[in-house]
N, C-alpha and C positions, 0 to 999 in steps of 0.2 A: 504494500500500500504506500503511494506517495505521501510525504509529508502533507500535513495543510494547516494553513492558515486561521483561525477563527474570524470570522464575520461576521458582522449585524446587519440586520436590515428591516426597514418599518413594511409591513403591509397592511392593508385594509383587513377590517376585521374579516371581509366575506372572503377574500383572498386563503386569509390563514385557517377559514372553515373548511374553504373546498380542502385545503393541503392536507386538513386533519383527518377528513371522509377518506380521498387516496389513499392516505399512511393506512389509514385502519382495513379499506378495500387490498391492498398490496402487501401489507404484512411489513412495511417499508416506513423507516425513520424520515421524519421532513428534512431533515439533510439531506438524506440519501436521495432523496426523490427532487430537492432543489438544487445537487449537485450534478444529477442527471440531468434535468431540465437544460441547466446551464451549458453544460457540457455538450449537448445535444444544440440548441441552438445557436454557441459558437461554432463546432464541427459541420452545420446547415448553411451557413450564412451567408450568402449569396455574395464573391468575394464583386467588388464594384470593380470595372475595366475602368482602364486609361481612356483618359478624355478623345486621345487619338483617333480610338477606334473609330467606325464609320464616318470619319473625316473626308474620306473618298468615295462615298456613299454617291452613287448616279442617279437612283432613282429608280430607275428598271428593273422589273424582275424577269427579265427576260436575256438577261447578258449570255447566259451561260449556251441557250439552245439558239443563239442568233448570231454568233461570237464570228463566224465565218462573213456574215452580211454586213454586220456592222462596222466590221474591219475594211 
């Protein structure tokens, strides 16, 4: 097990009810289940492309079958 940190954090009281229902649904500590969350949504997290990207953007969705005409 990696080391960890201790951490606080405020949530709404409805927030910390659903958490309490899960733990008792799952058999699973509200750490354990707010470590996954976590973990799970950084590991998800849609990483944001460089501004760059479709900078060269034409327009057309027809480049790739016309590529020979259009040339």
């Amino acid at each position: 097990m990696k080391p960890m940190k201790p951490t606080t954090i405020y949530l709404p009281e409805e927030t910390e009810a659903n958490l309490q229902q899960l733990a008792t649904q799952t058999g699973k500590s509200i750490p354990e289940i707010i470590q996954e969350l976590i973990t799970d949504y950084l590991t998800k997290k849609p990483q944001k492309l460089p501004k760059s990207v479709g900078m060269g953007t034409s327009g057309r969705s027809d480049l790739s079958s016309k590529a020979e005409q259009l040339l």
